[in-house]
C-alpha positions as CSV (number, residue, x, y, z in Angstrom):
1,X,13.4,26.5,24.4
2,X,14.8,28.9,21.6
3,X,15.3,25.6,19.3
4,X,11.6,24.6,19.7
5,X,10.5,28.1,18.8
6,X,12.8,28.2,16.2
7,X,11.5,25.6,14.5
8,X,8.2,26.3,15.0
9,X,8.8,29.5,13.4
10,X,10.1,27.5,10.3
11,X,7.5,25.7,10.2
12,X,5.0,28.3,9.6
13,X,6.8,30.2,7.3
14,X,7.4,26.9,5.4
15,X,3.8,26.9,5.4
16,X,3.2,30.1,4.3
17,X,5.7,29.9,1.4
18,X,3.8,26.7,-0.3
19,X,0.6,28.1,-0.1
20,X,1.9,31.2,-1.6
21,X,3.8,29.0,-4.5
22,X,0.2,26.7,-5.0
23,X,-1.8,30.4,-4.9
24,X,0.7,31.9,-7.6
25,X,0.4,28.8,-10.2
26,X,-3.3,28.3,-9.9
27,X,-3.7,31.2,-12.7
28,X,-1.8,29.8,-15.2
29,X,-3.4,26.5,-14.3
30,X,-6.6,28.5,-15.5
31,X,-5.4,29.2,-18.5
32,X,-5.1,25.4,-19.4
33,X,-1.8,25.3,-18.2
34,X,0.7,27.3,-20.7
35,X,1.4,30.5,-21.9
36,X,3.5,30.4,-24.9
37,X,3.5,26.4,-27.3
38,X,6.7,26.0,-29.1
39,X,6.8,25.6,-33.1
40,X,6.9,22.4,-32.6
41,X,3.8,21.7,-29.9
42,X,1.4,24.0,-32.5
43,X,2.0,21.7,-35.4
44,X,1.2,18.5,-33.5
45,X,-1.8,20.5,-32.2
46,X,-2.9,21.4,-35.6
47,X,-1.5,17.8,-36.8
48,X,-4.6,16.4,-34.1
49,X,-7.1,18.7,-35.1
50,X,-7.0,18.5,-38.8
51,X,-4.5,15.6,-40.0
52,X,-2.0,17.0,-41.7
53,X,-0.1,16.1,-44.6
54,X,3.8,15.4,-44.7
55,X,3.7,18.0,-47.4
56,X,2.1,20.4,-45.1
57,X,3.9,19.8,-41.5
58,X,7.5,21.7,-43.0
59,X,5.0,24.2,-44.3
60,X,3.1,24.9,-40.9
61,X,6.3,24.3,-39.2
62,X,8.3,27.9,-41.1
63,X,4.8,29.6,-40.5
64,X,4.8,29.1,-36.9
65,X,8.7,29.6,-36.5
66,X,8.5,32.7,-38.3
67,X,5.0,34.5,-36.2
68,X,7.5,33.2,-32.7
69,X,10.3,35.0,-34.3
70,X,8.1,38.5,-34.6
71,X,6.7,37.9,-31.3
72,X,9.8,37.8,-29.7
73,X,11.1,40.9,-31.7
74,X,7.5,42.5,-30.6
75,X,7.5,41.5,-26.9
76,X,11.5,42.8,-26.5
77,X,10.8,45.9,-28.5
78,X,8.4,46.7,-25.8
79,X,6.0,48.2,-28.3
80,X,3.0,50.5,-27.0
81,X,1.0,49.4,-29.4
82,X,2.2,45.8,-29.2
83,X,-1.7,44.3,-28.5
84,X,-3.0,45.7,-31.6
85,X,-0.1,44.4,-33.3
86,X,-0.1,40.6,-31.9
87,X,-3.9,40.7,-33.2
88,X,-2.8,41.6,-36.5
89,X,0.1,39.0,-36.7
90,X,-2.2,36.1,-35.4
91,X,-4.8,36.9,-38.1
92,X,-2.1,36.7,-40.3
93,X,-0.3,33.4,-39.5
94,X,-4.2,32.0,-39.3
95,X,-4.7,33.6,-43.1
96,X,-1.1,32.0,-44.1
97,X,-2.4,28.8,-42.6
98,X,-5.5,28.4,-44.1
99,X,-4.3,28.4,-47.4
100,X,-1.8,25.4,-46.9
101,X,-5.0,23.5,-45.6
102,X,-7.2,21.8,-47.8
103,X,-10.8,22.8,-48.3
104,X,-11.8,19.5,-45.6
105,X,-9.5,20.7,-43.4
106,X,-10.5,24.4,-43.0
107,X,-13.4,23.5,-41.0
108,X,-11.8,21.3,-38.6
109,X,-9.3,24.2,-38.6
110,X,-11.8,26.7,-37.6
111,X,-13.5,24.6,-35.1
112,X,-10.1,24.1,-33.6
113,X,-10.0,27.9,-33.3
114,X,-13.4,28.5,-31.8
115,X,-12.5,25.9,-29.0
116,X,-9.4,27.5,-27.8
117,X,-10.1,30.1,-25.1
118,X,-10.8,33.7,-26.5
119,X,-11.4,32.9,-29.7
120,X,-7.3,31.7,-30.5
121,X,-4.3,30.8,-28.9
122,X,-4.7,32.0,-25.8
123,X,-4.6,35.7,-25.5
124,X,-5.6,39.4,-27.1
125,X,-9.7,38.5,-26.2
126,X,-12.5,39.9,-23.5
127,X,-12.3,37.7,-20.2
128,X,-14.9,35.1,-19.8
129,X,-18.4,36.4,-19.5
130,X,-17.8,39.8,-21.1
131,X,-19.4,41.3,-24.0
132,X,-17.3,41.3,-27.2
133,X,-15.5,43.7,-28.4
């Protein structure tokens, strides 16, 4: 008798802990499934979008190293005013990009932009459906 209930008992809270598990990931699924792309994933995104050079890939590459770097620093610092900063650094590191592209490329640069969620890589915007800022 005390086995059945026991197991029973497991059961539900088996239960309870995957639907807890599926009900924690299903934000981050939302936000097309990542937070954070390594140096490496951004270039081949960038590679896709616009086509770039092998002359330009090493140059992309340092850009993209270097912003992860200052994030890092940023996000351990624990900064108060780390959202303004993060702005600044990503409009920066798109400025620094930009001028490696070539003048075809730009656009297919910017439309690669304007199709990520809040306007670039994933963070810093309004939520969906809100006014901007």
């Amino acid at each position: 008798m005390k086995m059945t209930m026991f197991r029973r008992y497991a059961t539900r809270i088996g239960a309870v802990a995957l639907c807890s598990a599926a009900l924690c990931t299903t934000p981050m699924l939302a936000q097309g499934g990542r937070m954070m792309q390594t140096p490496e994933q951004q270039v081949a995104a960038l590679d896709t979008a616009v086509t770039l050079t092998a002359d330009q890939k090493p140059k992309v590459q340092a850009i993209y190293e270097a912003d992860a770097k200052k994030r890092a620093d940023l996000m351990s610092a624990q900064d108060p005013d780390m959202r303004t900063k993060m702005t600044a650094m990503r409009t920066e590191e798109q400025a620094q990009i930009k001028a490696v592209l070539t003048d075809e490329q730009k656009p297919k640069y910017e439309a690669m932009l304007a199709a990520q969620p809040r306007g670039g890589r994933g963070g810093g915007g309004a939520p969906a459906g809100a006014p901007p800022q």
